[in-house]
N, C-alpha and C positions, 0 to 999 in steps of 0.2 A: 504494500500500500504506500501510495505518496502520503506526505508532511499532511497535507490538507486533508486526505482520506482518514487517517486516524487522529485530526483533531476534529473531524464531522464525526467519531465516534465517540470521539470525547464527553463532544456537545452533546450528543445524545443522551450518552451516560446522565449529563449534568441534569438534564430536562427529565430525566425520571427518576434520580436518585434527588440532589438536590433541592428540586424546583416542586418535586411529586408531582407530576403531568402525568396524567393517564397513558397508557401502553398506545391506546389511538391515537394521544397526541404527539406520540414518538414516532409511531409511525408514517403517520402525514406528515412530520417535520421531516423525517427521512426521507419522503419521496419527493418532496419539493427541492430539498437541498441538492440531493444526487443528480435530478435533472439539470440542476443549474451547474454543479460542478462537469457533467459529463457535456455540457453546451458548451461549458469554458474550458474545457481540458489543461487546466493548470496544476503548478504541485506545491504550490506555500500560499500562505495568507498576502505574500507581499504581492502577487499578481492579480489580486481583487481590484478592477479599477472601476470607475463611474462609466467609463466607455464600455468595459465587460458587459454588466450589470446594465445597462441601457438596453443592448443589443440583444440579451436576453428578453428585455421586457417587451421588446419590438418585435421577437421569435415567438410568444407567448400568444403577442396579441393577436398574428397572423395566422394564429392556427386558433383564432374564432372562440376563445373559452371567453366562460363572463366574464365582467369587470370584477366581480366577487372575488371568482375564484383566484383572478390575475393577483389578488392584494395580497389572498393567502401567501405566494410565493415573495412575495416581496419582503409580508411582515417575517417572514423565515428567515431570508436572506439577510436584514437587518440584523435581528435579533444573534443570528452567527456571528455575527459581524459584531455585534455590543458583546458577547461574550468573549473570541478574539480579542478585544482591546480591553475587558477587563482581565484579560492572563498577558497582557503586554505584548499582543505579537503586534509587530506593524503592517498593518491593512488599512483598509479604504473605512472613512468614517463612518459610522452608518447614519449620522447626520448629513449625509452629504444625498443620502436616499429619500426621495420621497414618495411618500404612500399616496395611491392613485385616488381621486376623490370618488364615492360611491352613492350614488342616487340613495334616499334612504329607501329601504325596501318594503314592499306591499303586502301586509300582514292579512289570513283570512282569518277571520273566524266566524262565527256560527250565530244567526240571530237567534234569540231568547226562547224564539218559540221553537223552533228546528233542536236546537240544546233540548231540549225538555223533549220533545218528542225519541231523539238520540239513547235519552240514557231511561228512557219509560219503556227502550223496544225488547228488552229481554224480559220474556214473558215464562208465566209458570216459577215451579217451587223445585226445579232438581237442580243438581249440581252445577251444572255447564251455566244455566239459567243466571243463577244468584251469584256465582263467581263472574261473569257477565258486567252483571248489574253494579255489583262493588266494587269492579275496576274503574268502571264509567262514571261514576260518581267517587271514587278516592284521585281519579283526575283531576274532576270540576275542582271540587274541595279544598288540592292539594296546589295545584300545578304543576304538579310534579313534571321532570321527562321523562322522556318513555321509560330509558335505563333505570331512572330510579324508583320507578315504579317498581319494574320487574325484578329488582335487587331488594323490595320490602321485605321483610322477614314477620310471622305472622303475631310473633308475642308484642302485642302493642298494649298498650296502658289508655284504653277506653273512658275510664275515667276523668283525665286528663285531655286526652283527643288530641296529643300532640303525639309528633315522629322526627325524631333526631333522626336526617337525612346526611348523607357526606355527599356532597355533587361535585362538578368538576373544579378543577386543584387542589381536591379533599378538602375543601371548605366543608364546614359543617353551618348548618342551619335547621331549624325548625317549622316545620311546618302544621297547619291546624285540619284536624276531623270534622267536617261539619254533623249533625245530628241525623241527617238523613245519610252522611255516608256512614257514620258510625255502625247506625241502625241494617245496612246493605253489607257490610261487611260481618258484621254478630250471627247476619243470619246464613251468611258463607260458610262461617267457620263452624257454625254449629252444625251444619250437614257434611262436614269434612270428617270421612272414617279416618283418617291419616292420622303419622307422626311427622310428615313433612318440616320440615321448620321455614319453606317459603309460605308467605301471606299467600300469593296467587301461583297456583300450578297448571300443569299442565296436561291437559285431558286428551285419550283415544277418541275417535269419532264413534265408536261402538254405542248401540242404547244401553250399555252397563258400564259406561268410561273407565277406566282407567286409568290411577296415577303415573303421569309420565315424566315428574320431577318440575322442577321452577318454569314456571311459564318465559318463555323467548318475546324480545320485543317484535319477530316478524309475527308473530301469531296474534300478538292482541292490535300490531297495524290490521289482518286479517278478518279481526272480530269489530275493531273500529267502524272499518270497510261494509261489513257485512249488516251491522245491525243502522247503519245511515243510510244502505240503500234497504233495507226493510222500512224505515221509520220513512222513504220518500224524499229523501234530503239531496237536492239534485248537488252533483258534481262530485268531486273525489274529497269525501274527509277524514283524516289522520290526525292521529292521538295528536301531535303540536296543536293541532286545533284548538283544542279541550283546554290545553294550557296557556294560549292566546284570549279564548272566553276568558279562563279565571283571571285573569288580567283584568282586562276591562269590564269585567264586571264587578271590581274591586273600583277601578278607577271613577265607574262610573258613579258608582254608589258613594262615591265624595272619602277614600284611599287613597293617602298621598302618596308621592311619588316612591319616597324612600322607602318605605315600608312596603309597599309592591315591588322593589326591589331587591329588599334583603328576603321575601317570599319565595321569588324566584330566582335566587340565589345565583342575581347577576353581579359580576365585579365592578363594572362600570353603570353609572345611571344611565348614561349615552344609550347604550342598551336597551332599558326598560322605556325611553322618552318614544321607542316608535308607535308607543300604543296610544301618548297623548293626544294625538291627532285624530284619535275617533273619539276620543271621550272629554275633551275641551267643553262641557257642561254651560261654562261662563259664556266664553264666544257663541255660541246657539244662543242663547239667552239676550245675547247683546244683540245678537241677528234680525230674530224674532221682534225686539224692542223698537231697534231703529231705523232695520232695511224698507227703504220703500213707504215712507209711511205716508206719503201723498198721495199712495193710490188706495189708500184704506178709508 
């Protein structure tokens, strides 16, 4: 391996030991880096330059991916680059990079009435049904994502209606039961013959199911899928949906920002602000008040 090859695995090391990044975020930082080194085929940190690193971005653009995904590689390439100069090697600043600007992005989520129709579609008292039902509502409730859904573990403290979540950089944060999910989930658990210790498992398609161990997040995108085209909900809806409603419907209902924040256990508010724009309560109201009123 060149200089640069095992200080990209350095870095990597760094980003999972140090920094605690998920094994995914090692992985996508590993394939954006290695693209960029194999377009630059260089071997030390001193051949990083601003003309490299252009020319790449210029390679990236012309083979048509979003402007999203183009930043991922950049924030990569950067972030190499501030590690590099905090071990003192001499390379290209990464102040000298800058991050492509990004439309802010068009969020779906689910009107009030379509939600409700959503999580009323699991019907009947058997297993499949009522695990169904208490995933769809530990959604709403929670906001959880998908992963941390499907990483619950079932001993929770109903009492309380709280769940110590670890989400991504191992942050920890808290999240709250509402009474109707509490209530969907008691009656899961009470028909669960198991010692499983996942909250949500995963069942045979057989009319006598059987346990197939922790439920996968392709199976409950599956069950999302299936019970929103049962319920009539036109177009494609997946579980981020769920967590998008709990948003704004937090927002709406006069939830500031911060605390919708540390809910959805975002690092930055930057983040959490793309949902203000449906829920600006005040601006409607001032609309309402002042738009047009000569023709009233």
């Amino acid at each position: 391996m060149t200089n640069i090859e095992n200080l990209l695995q350095d870095y990597l090391n760094y980003l999972e030991i140090e920094k605690n990044r998920s094994p995914k975020t090692r992985e996508n930082y590993e394939r954006y880096l290695k693209q960029f080194l194999n377009f630059a085929k260089i071997k030390s940190p001193e051949d990083i330059s601003e003309d490299l690193v252009r020319n790449f971005r210029i390679a990236l653009s012309r083979k048509n991916l979003k402007k999203i995904t183009q930043s991922y590689y950049v924030i990569a390439i950067r972030n190499f680059l501030k590690y590099l100069s905090k071990r003192d090697f001499k390379t290209l600043s990464p102040e000298k990079i800058e991050l492509p600007k990004i439309a802010r992005r068009q969020i779906e989520i689910l009107e009030y009435k379509n939600l409700e129709r959503l999580i009323d579609a699991p019907e009947g008292d058997g297993l499949r049904a009522l695990r169904d039902r208490a995933i769809l509502e530990t959604f709403f409730s929670t906001g959880l994502r998908l992963s941390e859904l499907c990483s619950l573990d079932r001993y929770l403290d109903f009492k309380r209606g709280e769940i110590t979540i670890r989400g991504k950089g191992e942050k920890l944060r808290v999240v709250f039961l509402s009474d109707s999910a509490k209530n969907a989930i008691q009656k899961y658990l009470d028909k669960r013959p198991d010692p499983d210790p996942a909250l949500f498992i995963s069942l045979s398609k057989s009319k006598s199911p059987k346990i197939l161990g922790r439920v996968t997040p392709r199976s409950v995108e599956r069950l999302v899928s299936f019970y929103a085209r049962k319920a009539g909900i036109p177009g494609h809806v997946h579980p981020h949906q769920l967590r998008h409603s709990f948003a704004t419907d937090l927002l709406l209902n006069g939830a500031d920002l911060r605390s919708v924040q540390e809910m959805l256990g975002h690092a930055n508010i930057s983040t959490t602000q793309i949902y203000t724009h449906l829920t600006n309560k005040e601006l409607k109201e001032i609309h309402e008040t002042f738009h047009a009123r000569r023709r009233k």
